[in-house]
N, CA, C and O of each residue as an XYZ file, in Angstrom:
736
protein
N     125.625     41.750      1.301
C     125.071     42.974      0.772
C     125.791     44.165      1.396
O     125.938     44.231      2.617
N     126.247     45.119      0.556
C     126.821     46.503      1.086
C     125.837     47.308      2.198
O     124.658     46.958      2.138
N     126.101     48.154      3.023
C     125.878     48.776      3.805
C     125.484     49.776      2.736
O     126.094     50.217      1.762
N     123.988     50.048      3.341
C     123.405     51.315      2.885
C     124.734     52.844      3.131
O     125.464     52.749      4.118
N     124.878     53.895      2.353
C     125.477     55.196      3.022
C     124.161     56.027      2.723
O     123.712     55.983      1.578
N     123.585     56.707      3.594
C     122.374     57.576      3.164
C     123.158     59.051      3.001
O     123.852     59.574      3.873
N     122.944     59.460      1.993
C     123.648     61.100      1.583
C     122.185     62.003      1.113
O     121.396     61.814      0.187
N     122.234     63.066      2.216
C     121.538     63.933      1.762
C     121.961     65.128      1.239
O     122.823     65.834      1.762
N     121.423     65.355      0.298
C     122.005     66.392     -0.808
C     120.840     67.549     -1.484
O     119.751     67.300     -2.001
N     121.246     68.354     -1.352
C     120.267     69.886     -1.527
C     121.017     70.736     -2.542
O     122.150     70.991     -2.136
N     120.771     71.196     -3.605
C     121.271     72.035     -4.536
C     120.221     73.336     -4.689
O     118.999     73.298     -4.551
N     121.119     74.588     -5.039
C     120.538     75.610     -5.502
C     120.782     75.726     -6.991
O     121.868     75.626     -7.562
N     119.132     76.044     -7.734
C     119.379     75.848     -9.036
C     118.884     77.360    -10.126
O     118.183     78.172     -9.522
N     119.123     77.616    -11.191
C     119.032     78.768    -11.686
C     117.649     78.835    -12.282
O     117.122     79.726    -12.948
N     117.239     77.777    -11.914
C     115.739     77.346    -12.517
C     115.491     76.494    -12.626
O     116.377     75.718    -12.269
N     114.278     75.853    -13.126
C     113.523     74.468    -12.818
C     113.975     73.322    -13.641
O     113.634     72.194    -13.284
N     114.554     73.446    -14.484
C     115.569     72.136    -14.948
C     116.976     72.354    -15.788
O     117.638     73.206    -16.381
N     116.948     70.986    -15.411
C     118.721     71.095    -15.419
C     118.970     71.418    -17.154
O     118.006     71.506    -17.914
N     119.829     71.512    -17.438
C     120.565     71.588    -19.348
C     120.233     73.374    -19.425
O     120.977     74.304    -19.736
N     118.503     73.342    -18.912
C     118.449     74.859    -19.545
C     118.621     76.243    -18.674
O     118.596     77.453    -18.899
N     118.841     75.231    -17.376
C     118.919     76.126    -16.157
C     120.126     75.779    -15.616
O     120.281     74.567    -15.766
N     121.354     76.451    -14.874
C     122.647     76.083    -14.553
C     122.105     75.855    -12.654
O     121.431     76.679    -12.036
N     122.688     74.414    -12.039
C     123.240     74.316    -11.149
C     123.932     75.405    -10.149
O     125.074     75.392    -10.606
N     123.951     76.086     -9.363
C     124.541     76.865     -8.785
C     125.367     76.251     -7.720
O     126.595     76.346     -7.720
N     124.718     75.644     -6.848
C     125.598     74.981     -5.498
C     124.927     74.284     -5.284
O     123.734     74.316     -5.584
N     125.828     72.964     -4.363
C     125.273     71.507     -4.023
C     126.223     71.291     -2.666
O     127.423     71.485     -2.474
N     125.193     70.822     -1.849
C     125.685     70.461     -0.612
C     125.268     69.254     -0.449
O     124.399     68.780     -1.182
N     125.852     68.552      0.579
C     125.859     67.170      0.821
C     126.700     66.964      2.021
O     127.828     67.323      2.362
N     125.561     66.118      2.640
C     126.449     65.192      4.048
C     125.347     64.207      3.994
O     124.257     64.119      3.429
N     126.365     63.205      5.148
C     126.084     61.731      5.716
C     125.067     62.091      6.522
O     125.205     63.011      7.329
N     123.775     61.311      6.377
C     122.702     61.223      7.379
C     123.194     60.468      8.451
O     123.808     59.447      8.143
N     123.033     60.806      9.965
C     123.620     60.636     11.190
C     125.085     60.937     11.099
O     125.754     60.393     11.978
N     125.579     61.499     10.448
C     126.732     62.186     10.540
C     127.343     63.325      9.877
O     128.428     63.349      9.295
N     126.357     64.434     10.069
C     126.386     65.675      9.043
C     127.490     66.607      8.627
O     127.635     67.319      7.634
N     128.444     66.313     10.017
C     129.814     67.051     10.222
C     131.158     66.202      8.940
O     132.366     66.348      8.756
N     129.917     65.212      8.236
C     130.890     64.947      7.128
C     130.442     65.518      6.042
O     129.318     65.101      5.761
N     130.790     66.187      5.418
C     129.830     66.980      4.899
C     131.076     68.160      3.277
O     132.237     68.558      3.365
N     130.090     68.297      2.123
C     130.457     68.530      0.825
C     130.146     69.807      0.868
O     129.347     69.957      1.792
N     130.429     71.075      0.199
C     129.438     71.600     -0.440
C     130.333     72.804     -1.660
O     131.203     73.603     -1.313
N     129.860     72.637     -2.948
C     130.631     73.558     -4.129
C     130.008     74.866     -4.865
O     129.003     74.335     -5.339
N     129.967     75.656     -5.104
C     129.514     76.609     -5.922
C     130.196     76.454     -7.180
O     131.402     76.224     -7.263
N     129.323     76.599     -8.276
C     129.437     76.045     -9.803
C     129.721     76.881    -10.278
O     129.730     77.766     -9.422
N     130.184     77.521    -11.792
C     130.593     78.513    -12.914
C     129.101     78.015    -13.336
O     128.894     76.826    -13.094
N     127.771     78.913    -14.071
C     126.775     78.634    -14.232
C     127.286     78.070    -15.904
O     128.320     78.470    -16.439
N     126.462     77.224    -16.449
C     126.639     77.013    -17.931
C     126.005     77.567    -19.116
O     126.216     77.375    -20.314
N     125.086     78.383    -18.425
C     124.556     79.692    -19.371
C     124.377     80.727    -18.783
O     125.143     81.061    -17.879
N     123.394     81.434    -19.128
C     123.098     83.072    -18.255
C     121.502     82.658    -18.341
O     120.837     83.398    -17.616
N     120.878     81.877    -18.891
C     119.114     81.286    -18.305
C     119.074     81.577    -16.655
O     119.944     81.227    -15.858
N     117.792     82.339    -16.334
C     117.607     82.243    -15.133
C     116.444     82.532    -15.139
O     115.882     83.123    -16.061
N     115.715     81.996    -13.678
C     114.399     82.727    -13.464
C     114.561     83.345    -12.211
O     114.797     82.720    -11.177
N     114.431     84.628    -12.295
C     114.633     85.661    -11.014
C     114.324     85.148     -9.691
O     115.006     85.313     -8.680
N     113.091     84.428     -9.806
C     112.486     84.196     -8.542
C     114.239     83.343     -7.890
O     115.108     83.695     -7.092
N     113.992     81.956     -8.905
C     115.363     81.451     -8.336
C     116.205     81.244     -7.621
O     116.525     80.404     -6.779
N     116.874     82.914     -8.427
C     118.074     83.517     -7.974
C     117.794     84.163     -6.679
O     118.644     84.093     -5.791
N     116.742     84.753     -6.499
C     116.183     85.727     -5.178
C     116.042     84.968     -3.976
O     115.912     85.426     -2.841
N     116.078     83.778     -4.319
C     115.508     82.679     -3.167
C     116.927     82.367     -2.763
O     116.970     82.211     -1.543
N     118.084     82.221     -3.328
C     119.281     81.509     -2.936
C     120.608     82.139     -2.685
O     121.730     81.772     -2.338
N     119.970     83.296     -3.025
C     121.039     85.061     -3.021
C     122.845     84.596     -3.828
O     123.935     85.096     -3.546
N     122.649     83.923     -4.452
C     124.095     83.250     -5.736
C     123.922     84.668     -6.690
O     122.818     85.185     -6.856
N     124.572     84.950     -7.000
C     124.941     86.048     -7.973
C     125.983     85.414     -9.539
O     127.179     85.123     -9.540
N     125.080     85.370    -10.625
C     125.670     84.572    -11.941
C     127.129     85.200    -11.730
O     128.098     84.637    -11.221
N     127.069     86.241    -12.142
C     128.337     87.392    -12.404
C     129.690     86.398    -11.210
O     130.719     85.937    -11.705
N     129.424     86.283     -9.969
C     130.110     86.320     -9.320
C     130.834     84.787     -9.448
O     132.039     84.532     -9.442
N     129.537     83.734     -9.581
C     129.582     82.598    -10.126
C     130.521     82.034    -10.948
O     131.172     81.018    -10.704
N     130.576     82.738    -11.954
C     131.059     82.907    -13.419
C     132.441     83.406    -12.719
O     133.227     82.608    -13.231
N     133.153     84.156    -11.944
C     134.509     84.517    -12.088
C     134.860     83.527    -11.021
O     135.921     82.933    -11.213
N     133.913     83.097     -9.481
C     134.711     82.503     -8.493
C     134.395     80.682     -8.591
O     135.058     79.731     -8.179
N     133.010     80.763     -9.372
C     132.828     79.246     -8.724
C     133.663     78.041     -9.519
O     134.543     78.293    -10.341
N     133.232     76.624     -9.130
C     134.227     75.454     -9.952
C     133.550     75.274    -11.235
O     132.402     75.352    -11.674
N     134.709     75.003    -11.655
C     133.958     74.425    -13.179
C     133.438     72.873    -13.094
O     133.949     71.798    -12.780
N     131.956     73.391    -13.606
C     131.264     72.066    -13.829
C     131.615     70.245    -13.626
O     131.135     69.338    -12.946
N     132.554     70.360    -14.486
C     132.911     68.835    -14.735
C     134.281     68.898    -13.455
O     134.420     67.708    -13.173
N     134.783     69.294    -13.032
C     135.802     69.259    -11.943
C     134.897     69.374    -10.447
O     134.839     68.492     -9.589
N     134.227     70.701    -10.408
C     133.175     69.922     -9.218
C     132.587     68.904     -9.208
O     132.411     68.362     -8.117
N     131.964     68.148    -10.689
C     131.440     66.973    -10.275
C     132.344     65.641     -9.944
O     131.883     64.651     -9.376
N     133.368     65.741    -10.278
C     134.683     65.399    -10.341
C     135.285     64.887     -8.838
O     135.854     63.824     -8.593
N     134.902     66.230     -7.730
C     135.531     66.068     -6.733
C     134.089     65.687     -5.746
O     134.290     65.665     -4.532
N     132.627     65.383     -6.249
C     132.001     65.199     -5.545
C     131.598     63.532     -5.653
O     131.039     62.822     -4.818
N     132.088     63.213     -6.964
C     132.454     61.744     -6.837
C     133.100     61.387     -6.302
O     132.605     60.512     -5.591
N     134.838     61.614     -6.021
C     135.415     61.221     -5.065
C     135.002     61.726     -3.547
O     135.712     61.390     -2.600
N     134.099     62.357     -3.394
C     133.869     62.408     -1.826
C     133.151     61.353     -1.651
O     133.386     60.642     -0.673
N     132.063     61.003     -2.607
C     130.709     60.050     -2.228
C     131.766     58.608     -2.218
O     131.555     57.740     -1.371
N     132.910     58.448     -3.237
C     133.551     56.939     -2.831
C     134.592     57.291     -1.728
O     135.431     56.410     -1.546
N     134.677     58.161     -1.127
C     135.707     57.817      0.209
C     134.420     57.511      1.133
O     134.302     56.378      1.600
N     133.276     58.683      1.457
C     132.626     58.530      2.489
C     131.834     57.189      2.701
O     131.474     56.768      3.801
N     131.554     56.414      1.161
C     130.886     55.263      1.280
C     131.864     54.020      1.637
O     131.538     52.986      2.219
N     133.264     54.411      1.097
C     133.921     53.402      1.452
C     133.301     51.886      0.157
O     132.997     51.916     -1.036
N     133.342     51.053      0.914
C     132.696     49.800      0.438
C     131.182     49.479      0.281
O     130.592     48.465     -0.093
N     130.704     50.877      0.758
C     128.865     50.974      1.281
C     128.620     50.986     -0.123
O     129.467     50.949     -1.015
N     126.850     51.067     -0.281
C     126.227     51.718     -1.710
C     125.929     53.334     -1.441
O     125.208     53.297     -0.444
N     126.061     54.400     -1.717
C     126.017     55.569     -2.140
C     124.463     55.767     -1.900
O     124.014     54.938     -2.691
N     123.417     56.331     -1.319
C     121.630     56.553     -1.538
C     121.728     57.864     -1.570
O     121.993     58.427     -0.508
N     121.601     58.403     -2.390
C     120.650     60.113     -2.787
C     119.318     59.730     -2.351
O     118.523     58.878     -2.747
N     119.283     61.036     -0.955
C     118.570     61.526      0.060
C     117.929     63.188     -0.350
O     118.776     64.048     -0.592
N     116.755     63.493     -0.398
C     116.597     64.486     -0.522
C     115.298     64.857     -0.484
O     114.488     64.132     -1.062
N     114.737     66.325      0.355
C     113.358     66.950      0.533
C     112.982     67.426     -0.831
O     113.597     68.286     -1.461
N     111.777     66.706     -1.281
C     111.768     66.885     -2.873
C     112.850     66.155     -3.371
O     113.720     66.885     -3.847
N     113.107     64.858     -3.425
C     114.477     64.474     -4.439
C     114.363     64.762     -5.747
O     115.400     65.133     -6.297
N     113.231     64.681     -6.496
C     112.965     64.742     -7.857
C     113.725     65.890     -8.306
O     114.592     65.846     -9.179
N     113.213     67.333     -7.412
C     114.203     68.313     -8.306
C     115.579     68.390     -8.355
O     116.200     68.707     -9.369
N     116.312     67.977     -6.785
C     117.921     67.897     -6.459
C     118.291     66.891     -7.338
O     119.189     67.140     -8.142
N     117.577     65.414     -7.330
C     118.266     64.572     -7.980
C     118.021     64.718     -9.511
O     118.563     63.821    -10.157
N     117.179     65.841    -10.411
C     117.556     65.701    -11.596
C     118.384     66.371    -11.980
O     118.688     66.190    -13.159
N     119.020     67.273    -11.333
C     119.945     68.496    -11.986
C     121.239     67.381    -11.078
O     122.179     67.578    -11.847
N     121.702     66.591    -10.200
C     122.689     66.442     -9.873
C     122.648     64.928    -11.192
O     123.562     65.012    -12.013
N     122.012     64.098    -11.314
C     122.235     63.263    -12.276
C     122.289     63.847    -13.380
O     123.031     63.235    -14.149
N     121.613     65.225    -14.047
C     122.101     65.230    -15.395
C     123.514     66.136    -15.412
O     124.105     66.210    -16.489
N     124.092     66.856    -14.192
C     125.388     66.948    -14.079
C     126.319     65.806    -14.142
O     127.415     65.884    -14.698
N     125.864     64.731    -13.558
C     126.945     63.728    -13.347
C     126.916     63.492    -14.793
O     127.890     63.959    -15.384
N     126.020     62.868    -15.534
C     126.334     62.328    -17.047
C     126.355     63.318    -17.599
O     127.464     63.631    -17.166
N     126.100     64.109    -18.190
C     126.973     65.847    -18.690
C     128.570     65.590    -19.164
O     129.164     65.335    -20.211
N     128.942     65.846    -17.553
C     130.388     66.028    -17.292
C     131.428     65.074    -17.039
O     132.611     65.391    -17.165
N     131.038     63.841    -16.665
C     131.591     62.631    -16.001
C     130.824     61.415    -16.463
O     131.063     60.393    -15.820
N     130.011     61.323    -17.380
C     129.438     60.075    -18.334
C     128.798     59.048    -17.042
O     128.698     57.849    -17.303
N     128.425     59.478    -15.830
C     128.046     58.453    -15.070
C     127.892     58.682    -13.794
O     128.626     59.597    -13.420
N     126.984     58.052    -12.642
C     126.026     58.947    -11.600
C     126.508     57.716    -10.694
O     126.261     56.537    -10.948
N     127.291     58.222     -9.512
C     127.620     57.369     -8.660
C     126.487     56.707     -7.629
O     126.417     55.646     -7.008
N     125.610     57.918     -7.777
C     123.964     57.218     -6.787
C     123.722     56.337     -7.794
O     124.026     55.284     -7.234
N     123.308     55.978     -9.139
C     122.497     55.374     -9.729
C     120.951     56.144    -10.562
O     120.769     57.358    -10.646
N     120.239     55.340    -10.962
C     119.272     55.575    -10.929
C     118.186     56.396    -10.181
O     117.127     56.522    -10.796
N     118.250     56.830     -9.266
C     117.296     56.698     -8.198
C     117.796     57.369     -7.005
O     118.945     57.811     -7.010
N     116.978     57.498     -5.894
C     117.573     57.906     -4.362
C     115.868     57.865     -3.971
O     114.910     57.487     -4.646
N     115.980     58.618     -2.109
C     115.130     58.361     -1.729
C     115.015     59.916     -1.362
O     115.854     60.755     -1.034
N     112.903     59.973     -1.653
C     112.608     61.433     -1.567
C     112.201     61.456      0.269
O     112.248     60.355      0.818
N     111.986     62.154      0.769
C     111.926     62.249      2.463
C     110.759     62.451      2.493
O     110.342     62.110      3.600
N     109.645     62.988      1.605
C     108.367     63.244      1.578
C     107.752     62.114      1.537
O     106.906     61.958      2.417
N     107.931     61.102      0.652
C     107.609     60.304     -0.341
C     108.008     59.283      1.049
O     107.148     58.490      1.432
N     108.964     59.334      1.562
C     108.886     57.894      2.684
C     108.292     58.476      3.753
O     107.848     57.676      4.577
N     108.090     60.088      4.083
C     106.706     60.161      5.111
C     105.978     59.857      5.062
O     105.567     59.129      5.965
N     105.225     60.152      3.996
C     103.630     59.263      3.438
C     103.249     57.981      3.581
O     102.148     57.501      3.850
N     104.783     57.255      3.269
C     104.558     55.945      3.274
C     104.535     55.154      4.416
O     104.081     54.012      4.485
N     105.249     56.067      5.673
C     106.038     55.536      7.052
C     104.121     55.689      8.061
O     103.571     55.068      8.971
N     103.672     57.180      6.940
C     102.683     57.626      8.387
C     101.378     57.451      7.824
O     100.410     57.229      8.552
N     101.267     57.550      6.357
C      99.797     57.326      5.766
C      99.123     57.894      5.662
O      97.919     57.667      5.782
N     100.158     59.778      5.141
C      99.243     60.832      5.352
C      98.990     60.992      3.546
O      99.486     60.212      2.734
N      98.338     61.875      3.279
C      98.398     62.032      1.465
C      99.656     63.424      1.968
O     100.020     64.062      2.956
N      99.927     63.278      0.469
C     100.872     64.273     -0.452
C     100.881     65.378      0.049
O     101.824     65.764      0.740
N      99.830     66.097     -0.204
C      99.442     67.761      0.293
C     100.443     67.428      2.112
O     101.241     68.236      2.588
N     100.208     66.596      2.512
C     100.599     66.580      4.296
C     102.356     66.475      4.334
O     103.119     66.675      5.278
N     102.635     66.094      2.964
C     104.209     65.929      3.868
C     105.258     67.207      3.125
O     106.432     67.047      2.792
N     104.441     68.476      2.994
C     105.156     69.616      2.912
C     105.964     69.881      4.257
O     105.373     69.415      5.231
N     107.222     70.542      4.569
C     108.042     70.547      5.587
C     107.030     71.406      6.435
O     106.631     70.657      7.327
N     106.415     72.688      6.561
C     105.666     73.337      7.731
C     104.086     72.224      7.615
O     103.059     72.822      7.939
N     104.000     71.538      7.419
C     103.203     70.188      7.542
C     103.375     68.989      8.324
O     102.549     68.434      9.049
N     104.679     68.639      8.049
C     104.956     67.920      9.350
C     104.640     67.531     10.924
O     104.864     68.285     11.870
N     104.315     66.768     10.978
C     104.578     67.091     12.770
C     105.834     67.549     13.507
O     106.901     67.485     12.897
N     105.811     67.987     14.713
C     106.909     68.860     15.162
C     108.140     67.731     15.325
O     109.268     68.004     14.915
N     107.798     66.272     16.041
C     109.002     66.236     15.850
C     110.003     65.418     14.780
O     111.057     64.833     15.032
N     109.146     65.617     13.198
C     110.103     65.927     12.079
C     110.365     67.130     11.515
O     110.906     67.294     10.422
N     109.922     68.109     12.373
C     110.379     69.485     11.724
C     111.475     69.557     11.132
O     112.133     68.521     11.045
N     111.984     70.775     10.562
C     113.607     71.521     10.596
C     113.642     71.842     12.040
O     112.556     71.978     12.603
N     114.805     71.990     12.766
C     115.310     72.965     13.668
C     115.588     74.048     13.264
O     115.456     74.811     14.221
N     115.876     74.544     12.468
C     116.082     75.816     12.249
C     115.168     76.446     10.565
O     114.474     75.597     10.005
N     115.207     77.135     10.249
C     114.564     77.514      8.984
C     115.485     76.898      7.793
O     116.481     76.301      8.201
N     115.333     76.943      6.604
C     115.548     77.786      5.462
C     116.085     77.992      5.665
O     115.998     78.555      6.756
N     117.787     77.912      4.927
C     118.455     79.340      4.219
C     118.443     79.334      3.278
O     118.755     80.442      2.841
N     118.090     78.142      2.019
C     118.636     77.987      0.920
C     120.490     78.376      0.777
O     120.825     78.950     -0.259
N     121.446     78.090      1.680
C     122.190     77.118      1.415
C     122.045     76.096      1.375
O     121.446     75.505      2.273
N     122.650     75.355      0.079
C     122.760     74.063      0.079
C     123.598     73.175      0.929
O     123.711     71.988      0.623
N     124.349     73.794      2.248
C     125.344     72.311      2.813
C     124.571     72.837      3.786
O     124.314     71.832      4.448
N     123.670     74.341      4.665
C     122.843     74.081      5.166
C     121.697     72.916      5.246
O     121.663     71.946      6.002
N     120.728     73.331      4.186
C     119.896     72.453      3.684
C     119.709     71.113      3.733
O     118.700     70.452      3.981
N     120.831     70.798      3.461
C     121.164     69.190      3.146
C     121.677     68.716      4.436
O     121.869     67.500      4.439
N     121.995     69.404      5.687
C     122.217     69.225      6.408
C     120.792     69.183      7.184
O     120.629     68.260      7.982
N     120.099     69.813      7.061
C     118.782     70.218      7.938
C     117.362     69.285      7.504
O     116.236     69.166      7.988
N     118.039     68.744      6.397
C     117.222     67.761      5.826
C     117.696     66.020      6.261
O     116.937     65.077      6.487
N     119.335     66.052      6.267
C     119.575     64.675      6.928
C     119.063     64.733      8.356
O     118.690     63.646      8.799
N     118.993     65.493      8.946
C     118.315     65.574     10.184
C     116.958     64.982     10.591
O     116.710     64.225     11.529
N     116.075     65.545      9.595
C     114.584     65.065      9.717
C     114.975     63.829      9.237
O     115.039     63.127     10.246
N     115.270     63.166      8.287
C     115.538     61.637      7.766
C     115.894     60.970      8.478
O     115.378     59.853      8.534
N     116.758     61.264      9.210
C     117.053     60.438     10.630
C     116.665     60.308     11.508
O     117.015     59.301     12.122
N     115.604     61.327     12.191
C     114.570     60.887     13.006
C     113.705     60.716     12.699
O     112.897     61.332     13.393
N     113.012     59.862     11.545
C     112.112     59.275     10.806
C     112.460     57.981     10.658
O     111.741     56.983     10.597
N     113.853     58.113     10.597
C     114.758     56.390     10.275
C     114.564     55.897     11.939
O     114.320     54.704     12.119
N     114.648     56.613     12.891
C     114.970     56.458     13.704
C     113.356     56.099     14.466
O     113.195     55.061     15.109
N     112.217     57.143     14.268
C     110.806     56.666     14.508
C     110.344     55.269     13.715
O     109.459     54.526     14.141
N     111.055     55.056     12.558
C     110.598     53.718     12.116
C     110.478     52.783     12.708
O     109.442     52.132     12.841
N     111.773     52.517     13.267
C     112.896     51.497     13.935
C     112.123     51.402     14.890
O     111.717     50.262     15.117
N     111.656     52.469     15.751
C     110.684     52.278     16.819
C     109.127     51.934     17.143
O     108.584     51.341     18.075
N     108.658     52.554     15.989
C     107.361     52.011     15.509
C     107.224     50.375     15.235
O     106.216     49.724     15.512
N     108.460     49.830     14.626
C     108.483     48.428     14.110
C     109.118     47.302     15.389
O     108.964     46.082     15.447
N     109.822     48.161     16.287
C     109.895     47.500     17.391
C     108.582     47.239     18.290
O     108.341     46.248     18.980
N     107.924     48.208     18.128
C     106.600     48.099     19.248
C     106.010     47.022     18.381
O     105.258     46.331     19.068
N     106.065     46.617     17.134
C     105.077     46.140     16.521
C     104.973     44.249     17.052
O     104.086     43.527     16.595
């Protein structure tokens, strides 16, 4: 069996779903090894936005539109990062909230590139707190946590921030597992 690669990945988006809302930026690194690490700003694919959004992630369409990559070439070069960094591994989309990161990065991948190197699926970080600690839903919001799965640092809504600050908590959760199941 391949070696798990756990990739956590955080995108800023122009709104709440993908086709009608454009992708802005996507970051990505290796959980326990963050200093390997992705991150692109997109050409948006319409002008749809919801202000709040945009206010939260400070991306500017206008600017977007003249500096960032085009769509299908960023997704392009973020496939070949996920097959160098996995090597021979399987690829896992990692993410706080995966549902929203992973639907706008899978309906980019088939969009632009007919096919999603994670697969189906990835793993949400909330969704394996609950399951690791046995709290309900409402409990595994990030200022919910216990301290030591916090963030270290806040928020920025960058995404290679983000995704960085998020493989963090995943790994010392991977890492409290391991220990919990040793005592056991």
């Amino acid at each position: 069996m391949n070696e798990e690669i756990y990739i956590s990945v955080d995108i800023e988006a122009a709104g709440p779903i993908p086709g009608q809302y454009s992708m802005l930026s996507l970051g990505a690194c290796i959980v326990g090894n963050a200093g390997e690490s992705f991150y692109v700003e997109l050409k948006p694919i319409n002008k749809s936005v919801v202000p709040e959004a945009i206010s939260v992630s400070n991306l500017n369409l206008e600017v977007l539109e003249a500096n960032g990559r085009d769509p299908a070439a960023a997704m392009a070069q973020l496939r070949t990062w996920i097959g160098d960094v996995s090597k021979n591994g399987t690829p896992v989309f990692v993410g706080f909230n995966a549902t929203f990161d992973w639907s706008f990065v899978n309906w980019y991948f088939h969009r632009f590139l007919g096919e999603n190197p994670f697969g189906f699926g990835g793993i949400d970080i909330k969704s394996y707190y609950m399951g690791f600690s046995g709290c309900s839903w409402n409990e595994t919001r990030s200022s919910r946590l216990p301290p030591e799965f916090q963030q270290s640092e806040p928020l920025t809504h960058n995404a290679l921030d983000d995704a960085r600050a998020q493989a963090s908590v995943f790994q010392r959760m991977l890492t409290a597992r391991s220990i919990k199941l040793d005592d056991a």
